[in-house]
N, C-alpha and C positions, 0 to 999 in steps of 0.2 A: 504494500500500500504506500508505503515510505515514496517507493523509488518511481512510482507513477506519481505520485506529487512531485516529486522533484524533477519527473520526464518533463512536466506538463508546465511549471515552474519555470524551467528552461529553453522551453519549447517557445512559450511567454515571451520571454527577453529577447531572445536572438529576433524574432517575429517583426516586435515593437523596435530594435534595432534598427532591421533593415528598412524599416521606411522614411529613414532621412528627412529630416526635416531641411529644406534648404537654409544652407550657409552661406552669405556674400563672402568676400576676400575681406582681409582688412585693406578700407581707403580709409586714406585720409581726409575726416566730412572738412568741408571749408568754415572758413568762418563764419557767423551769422553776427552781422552789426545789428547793436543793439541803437535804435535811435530815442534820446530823450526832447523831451521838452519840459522848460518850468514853467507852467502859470502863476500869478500873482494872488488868483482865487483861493478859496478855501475847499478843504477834499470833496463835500457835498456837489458843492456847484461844479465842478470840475467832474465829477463821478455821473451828475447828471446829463452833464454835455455830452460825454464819452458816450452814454448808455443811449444817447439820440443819437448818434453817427452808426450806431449798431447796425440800424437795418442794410447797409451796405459789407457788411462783414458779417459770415456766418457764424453762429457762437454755439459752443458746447457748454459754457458755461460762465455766469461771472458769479462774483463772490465781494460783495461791497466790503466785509467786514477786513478781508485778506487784502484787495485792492484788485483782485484776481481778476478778468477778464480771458477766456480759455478760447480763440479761435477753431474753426474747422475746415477742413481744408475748400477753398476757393480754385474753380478750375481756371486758368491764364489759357491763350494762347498758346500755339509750338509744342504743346504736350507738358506743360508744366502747369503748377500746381502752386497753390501758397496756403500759408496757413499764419497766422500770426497770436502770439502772445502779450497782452496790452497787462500792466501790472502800473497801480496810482499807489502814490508814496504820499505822505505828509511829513511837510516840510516845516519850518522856519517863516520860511519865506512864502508860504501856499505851497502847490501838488505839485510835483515833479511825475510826466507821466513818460515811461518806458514803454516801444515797442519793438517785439525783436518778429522779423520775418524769416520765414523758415521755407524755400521755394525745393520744388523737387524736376526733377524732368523724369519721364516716361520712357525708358529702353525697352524697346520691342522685345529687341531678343538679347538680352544678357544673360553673360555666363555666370552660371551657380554653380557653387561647389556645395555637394550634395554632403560632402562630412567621410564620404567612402572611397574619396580618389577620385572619385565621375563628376566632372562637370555637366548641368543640362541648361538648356537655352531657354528663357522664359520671360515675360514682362515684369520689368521691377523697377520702381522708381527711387531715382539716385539724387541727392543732396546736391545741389549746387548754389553758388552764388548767388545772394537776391540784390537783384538789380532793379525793383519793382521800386513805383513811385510813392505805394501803398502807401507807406509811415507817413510822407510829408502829407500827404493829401488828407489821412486823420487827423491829426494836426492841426491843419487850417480847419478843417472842418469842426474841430473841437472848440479851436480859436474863434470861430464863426458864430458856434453856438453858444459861448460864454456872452459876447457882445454884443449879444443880440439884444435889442431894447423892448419889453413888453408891450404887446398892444395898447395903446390909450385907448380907458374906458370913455364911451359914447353912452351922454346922458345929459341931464338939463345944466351942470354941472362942466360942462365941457364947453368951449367957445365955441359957435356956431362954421360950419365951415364955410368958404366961400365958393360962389355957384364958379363952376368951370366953364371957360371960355369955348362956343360954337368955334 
């Protein structure tokens, strides 16, 4: 009974072995600039403005308390991909807000080392420089919405407007 457990034990392993999980090579990922900016606001207002630019970035997650902000990946052009991580600081001085972009591109057919000496060809997406304008255009966009001036309220209380010229 022992040694059927143990056939069947080992029968298990080698099994679950040979199905290789793919393993890339080691590259070396490039670097990911981290872009900041300081606003003069205070983290609320600054957290609010962030959280209205959202609709043009996909989000997995934010997290006010952390500062967190969790992007999802955004498909580009050319077979590449973006994904970014927004993370709001409290400062001194107002919020300091961090964005780091993460772009990937799309290989058809790259080589994978399977873990058993066998390379196979398959789609995987690889790390590359981000050259996206993404950060600065949140940014302004955030900038935008800080300095935005509220609608003045219309009421008896309001100075009359003037008729506009035919």
């Amino acid at each position: 009974m022992k040694s059927n457990l143990l056939f069947i034990i080992a029968l298990l392993i080698v099994s679950t072995g040979c199905a290789g999980v793919p393993v890339t090579t080691e590259e070396s990922v490039p670097p990911r600039p981290v872009s900041e900016m300081r606003f003069s606001k205070d983290y609320d207002a600054v957290w609010a403005a962030a959280i209205k630019t959202l609709p043009d970035v996909p989000v997995l997650s934010t997290d006010k308390g952390s500062g967190q902000i969790v992007g999802n990946w955004k498909k580009l052009k050319d077979s590449k991909r973006e994904r970014l991580d927004i993370r709001l600081i409290k400062t001194n001085e107002g919020t300091t807000v961090s964005i780091t972009s993460h772009v990937e591109v799309l290989i058809k057919r790259a080589r994978v080392n399977t873990g058993f000496g066998t390379t196979v060809k398959m789609p995987m997406w690889k790390p590359v420089p981000s050259e996206t304008p993404t950060p600065k255009q949140l940014f302004l966009k955030i900038n935008e919405q800080l300095n935005k001036k509220p609608p003045e309220p219309e009421g008896k209380d309001s100075p009359p407007k003037a008729p506009e010229a035919p």
